[in-house]
C-alpha positions as CSV (number, residue, x, y, z in Angstrom):
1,X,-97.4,-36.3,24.9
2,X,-95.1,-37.6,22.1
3,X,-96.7,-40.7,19.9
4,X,-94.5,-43.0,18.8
5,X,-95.0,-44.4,15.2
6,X,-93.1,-47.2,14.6
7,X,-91.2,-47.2,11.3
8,X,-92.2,-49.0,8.4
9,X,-89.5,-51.9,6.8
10,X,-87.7,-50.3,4.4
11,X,-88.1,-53.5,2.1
12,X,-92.1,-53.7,2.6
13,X,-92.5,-50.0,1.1
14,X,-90.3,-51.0,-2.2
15,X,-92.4,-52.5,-4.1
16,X,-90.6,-55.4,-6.9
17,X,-89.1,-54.0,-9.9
18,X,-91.7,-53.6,-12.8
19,X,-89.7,-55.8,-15.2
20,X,-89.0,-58.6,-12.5
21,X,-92.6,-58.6,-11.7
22,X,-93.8,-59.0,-15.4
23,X,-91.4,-61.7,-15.6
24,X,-93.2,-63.5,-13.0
25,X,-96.4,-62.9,-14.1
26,X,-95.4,-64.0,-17.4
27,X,-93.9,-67.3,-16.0
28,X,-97.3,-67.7,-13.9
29,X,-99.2,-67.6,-16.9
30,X,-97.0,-69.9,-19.4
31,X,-97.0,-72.2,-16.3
32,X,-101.1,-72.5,-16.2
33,X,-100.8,-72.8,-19.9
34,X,-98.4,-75.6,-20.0
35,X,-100.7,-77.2,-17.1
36,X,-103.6,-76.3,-19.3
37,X,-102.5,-78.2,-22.3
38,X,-101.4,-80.9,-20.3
39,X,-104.5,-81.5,-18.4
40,X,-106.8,-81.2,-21.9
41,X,-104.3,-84.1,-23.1
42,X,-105.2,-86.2,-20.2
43,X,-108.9,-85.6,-20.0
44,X,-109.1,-86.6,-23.8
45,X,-107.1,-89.9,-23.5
46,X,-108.9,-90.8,-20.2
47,X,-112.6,-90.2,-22.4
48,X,-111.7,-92.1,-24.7
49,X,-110.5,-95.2,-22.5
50,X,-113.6,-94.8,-20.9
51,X,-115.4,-95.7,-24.5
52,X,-116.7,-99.1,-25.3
53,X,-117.0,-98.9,-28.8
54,X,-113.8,-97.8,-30.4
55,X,-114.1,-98.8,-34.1
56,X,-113.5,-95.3,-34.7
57,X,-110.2,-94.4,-36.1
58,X,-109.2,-91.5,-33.7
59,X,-110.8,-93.5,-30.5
60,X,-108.6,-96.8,-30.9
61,X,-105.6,-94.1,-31.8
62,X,-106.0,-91.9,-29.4
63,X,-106.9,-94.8,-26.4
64,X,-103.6,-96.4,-26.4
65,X,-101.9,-94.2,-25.0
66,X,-103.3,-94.4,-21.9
67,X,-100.5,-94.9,-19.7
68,X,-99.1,-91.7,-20.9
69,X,-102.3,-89.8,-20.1
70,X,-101.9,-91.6,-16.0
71,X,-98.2,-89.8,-16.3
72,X,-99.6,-86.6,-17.3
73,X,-102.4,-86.4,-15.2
74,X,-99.9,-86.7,-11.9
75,X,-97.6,-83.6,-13.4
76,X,-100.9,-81.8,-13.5
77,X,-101.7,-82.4,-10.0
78,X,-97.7,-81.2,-8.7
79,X,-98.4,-78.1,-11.4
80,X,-102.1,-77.3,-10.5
81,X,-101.1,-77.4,-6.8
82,X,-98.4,-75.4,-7.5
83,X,-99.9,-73.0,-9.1
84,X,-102.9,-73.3,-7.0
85,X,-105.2,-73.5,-9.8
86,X,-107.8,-75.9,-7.3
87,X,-111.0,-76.7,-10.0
88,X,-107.5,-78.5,-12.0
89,X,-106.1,-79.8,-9.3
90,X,-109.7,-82.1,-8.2
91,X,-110.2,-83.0,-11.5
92,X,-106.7,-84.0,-12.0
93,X,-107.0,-86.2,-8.7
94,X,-109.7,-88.0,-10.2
95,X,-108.1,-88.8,-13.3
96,X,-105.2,-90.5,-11.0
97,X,-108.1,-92.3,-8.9
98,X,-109.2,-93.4,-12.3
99,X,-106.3,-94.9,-14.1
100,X,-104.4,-96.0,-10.9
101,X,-107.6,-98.3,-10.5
102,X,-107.0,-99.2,-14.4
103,X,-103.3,-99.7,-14.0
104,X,-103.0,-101.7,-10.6
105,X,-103.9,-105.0,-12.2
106,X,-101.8,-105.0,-15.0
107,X,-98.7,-104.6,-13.0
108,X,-100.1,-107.1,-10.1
109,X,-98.4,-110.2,-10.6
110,X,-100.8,-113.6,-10.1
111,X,-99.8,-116.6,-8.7
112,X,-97.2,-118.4,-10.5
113,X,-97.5,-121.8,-12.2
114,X,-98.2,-124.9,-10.1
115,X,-94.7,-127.0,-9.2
116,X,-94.2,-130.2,-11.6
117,X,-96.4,-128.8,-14.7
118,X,-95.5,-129.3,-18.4
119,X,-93.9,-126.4,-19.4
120,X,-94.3,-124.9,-22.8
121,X,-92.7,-122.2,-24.5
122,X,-94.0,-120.3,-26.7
123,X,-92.8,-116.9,-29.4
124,X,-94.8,-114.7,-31.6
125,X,-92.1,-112.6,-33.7
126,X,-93.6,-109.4,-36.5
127,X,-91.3,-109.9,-39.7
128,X,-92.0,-106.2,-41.0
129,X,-93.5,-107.6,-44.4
130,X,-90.6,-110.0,-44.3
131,X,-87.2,-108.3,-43.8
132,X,-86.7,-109.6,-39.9
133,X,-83.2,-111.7,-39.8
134,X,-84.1,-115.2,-40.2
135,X,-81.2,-115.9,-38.3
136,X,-81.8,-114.0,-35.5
137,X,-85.2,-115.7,-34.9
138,X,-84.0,-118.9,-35.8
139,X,-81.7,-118.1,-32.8
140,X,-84.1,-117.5,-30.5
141,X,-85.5,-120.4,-31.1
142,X,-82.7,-122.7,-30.2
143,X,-81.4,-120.8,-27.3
144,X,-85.1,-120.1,-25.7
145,X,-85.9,-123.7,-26.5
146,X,-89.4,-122.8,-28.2
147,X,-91.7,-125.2,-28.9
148,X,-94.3,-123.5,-30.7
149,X,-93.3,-120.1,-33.3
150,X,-95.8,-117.6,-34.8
151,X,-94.4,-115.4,-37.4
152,X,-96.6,-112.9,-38.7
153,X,-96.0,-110.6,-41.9
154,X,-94.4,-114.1,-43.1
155,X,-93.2,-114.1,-47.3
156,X,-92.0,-117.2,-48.8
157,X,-88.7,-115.4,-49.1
158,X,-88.8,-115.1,-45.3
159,X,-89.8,-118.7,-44.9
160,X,-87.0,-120.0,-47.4
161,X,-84.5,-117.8,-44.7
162,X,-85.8,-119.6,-41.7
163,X,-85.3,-123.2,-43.5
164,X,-81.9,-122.3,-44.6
165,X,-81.5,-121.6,-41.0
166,X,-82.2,-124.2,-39.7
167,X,-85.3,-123.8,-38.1
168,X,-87.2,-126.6,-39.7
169,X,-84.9,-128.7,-38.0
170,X,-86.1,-127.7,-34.6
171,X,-89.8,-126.8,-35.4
172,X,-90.9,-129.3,-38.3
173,X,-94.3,-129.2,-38.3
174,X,-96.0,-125.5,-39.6
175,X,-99.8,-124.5,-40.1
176,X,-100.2,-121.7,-42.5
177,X,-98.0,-119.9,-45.0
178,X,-96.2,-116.8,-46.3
179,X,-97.8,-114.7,-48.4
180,X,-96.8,-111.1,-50.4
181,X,-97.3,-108.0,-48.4
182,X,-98.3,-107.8,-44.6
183,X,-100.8,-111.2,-44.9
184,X,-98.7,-114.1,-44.1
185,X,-99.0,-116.2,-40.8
186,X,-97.7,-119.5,-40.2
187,X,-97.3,-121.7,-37.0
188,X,-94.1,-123.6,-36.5
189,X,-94.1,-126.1,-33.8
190,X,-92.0,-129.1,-32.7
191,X,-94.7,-131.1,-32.3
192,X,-97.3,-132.5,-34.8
193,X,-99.9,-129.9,-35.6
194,X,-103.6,-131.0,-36.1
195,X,-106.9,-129.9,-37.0
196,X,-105.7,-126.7,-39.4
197,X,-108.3,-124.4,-39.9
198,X,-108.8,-120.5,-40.4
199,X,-110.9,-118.4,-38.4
200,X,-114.4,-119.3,-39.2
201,X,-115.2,-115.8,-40.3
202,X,-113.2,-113.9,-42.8
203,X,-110.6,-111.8,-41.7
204,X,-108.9,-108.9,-43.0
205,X,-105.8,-111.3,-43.0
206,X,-106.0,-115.1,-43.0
207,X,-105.2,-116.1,-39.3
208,X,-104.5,-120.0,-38.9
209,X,-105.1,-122.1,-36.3
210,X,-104.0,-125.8,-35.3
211,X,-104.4,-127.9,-32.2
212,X,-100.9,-129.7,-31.0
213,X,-100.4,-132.8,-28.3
214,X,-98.4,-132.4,-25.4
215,X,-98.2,-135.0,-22.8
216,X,-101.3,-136.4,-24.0
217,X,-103.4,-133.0,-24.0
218,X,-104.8,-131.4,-26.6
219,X,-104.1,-127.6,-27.0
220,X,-105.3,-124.9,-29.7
221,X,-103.0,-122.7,-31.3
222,X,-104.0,-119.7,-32.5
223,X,-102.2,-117.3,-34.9
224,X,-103.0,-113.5,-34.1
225,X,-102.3,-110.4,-36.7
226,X,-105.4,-108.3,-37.2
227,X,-105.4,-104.7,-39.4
228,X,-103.6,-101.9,-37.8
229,X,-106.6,-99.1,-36.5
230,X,-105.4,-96.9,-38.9
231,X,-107.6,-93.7,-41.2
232,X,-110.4,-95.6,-42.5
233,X,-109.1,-98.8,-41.4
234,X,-110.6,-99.1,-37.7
235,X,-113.8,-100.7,-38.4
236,X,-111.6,-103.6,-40.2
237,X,-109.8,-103.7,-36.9
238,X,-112.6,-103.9,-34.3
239,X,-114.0,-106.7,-36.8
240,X,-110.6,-109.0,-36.9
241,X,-110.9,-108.8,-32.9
242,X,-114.5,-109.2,-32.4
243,X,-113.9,-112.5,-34.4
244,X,-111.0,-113.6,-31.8
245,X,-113.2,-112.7,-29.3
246,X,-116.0,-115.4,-31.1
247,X,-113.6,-118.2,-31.5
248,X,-112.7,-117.7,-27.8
249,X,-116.0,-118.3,-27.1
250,X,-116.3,-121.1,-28.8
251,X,-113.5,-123.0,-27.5
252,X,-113.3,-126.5,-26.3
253,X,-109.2,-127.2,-25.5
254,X,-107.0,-125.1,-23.4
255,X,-106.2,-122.6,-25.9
256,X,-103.2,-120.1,-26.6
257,X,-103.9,-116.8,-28.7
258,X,-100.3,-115.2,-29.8
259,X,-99.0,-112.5,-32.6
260,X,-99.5,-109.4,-32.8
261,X,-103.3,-107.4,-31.9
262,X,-102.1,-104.5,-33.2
263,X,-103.7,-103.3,-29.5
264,X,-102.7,-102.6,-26.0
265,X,-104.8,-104.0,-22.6
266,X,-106.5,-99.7,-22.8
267,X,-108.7,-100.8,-26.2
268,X,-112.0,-101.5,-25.4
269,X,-112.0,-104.5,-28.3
270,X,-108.9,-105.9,-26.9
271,X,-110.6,-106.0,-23.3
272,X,-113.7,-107.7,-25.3
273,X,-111.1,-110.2,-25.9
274,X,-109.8,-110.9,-22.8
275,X,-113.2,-110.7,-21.5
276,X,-114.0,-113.9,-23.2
277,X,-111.7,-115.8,-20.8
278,X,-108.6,-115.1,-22.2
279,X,-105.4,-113.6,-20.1
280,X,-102.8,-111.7,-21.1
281,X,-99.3,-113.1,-20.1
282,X,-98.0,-109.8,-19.5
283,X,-100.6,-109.0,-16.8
284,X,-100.3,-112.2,-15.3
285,X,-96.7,-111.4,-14.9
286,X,-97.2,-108.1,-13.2
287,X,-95.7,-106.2,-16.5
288,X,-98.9,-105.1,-18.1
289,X,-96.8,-101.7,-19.6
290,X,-94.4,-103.5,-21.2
291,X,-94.0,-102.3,-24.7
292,X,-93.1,-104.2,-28.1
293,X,-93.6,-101.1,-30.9
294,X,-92.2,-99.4,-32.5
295,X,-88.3,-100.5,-31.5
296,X,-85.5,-97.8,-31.3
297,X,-83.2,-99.3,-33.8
298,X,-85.5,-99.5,-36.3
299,X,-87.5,-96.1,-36.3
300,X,-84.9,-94.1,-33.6
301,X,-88.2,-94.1,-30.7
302,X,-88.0,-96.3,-27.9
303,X,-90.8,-98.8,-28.0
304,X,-93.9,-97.1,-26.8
305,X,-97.1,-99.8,-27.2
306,X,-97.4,-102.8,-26.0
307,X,-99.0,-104.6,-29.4
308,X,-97.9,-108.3,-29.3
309,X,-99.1,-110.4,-27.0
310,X,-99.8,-114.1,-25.8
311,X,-103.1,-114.8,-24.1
312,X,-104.0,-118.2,-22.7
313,X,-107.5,-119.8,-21.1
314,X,-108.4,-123.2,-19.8
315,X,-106.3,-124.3,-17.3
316,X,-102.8,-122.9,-18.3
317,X,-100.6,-120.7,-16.2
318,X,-97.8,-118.0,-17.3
319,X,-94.5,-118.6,-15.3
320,X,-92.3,-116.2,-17.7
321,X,-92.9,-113.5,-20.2
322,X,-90.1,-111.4,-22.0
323,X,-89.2,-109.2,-25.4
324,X,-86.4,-109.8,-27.7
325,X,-85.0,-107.9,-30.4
326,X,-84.6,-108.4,-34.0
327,X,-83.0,-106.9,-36.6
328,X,-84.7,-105.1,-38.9
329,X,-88.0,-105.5,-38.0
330,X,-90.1,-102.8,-36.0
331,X,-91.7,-105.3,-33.5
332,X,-90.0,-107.4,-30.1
333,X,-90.3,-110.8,-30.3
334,X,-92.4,-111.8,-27.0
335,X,-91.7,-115.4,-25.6
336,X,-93.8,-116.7,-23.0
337,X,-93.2,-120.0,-20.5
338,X,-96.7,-121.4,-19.8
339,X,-97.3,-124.5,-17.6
340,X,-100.2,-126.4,-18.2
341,X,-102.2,-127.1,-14.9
């Protein structure tokens, strides 16, 4: 009786060469590593988004960047399945659950204004301490057709630019003033301005307010720059927009906040903010990542936060929102079409 054995594949008995398969194995592991650091990244962001109390320097830091941590967490799901590393690749699932849920109504668009409203348009424009081209804004101005201006980080230099532009012609009426340094604010507005006052509580800069007419209606203005979250600076922060978040409560008129919050929609004080009836014009517009800091031509970064903003309550709507360079300054100028209801 003859047994038949039947012969083994050549290319199954060789096994890989030893440096090809250290290679892999070496790959493999930079790979999990990669995913690793990734994933830590993601999880710390997404813990400190979850936070509601973040006047703590590295919390209000740390949270805005949010939208980068939603990014990350997707490239560790493709890498963890890859890689089948599987406790990653749940957790990582859930951290997509989490800010896809956080995400989706910021870039929802609401419904647009109501046909035949008075339209009013509206810019806040960071002068970096004063250096912004008072041309340039002045510009903007005339071609956007602006009716009410905040300038933030306003000298007197600045403000003598902008009259030798011209824009005292268009906007006549101001509230505020320019001061040294980063504290300046002032309102510039085409129609008369009213009932100037600062915020009731003190701020870490004077923010200026002033109610303005428009087809017979009564609407507050509100200036906006609060202290940047910085080392030792957060607490200052958090106080400037608990403050806001006061004087929204308090209000009476259809009111407009605009400048620059030095905050994106991810920090828990902004979203006290906006909790107290106040909606972003960005979010209403379905572009709740658009981003204003730092510009490319000033630092060589694209912009990466979303900082300035216009918020509005009491029956006004958002029909446009859009950025606008200027020269040297590190902030886009947002300008914002609002119909009034």
């Amino acid at each position: 009786m003859t047994a038949w054995v039947e012969a083994a594949d050549p290319a199954e008995e060789i096994p890989p060469p030893p440096r090809l398969w250290r290679l892999r194995r070496r790959l493999r592991a930079l790979g999990r590593n990669v995913v690793g650091l990734v994933f830590a990244g993601a999880v710390l962001v997404t813990g400190a988004r979850l936070l509601v109390f973040d006047a703590m320097w590295p919390v209000a830091i740390v949270t805005v960047f949010a939208p980068y941590a939603a990014a990350a967490a997707v490239l560790v799901v493709l890498g963890a399945a890859l890689l089948r590393m599987r406790l990653t690749l749940l957790v990582a699932l859930g951290l997509v659950v989490v800010h896809t849920l956080w995400m989706l109504p910021r870039l929802t668009a609401g419904g647009g204004p109501a046909p035949g409203g008075t339209r009013v348009r509206v810019m806040t424009a960071n002068a970096y301490f004063g250096s912004a081209d008072p041309a340039r804004i002045t510009e903007l101005v005339l071609r956007e057709r602006v009716d009410v201006l905040a300038v933030e980080e306003l000298t007197p230099e600045l403000a003598a630019g902008l009259e030798r532009a011209g824009l005292a012609r268009e906007l006549p009426y101001t509230a505020g003033h320019g001061e040294s340094g980063a504290a300046g604010l002032a309102i510039y507005a085409r129609r008369p301005l009213t009932d100037e006052r600062l915020l009731p509580e003190r701020t870490t800069m004077p923010m200026p307010g002033a109610t303005v007419e428009i087809d017979g209606r009564r609407i507050r203005i509100q200036g906006v720059h609060t202290m940047p979250p910085l080392r030792g600076q957060a607490g200052k922060w958090a106080h400037d927009l608990d403050a806001l978040r006061r004087e929204a409560e308090r209000r009476t008129l259809p009111t407009i906040f605009l400048g620059d919050f030095n905050a994106t929609p991810d920090n828990a004080s902004f979203r006290a903010l906006t909790g107290a009836g106040l909606r972003d014009a960005h979010e209403e517009r379905g572009r709740g990542l658009a981003r204003t800091w730092p510009m490319a031509y000033f630092h060589g970064l694209p912009p990466l936060f979303g900082l300035d903003h216009v918020l509005v309550a009491g029956g006004i709507e958002v029909a446009s929102v859009s950025e606008h360079r200027v020269p040297h300054t590190d902030h886009a100028a947002v300008i914002a079409e609002l119909a009034l209801r």
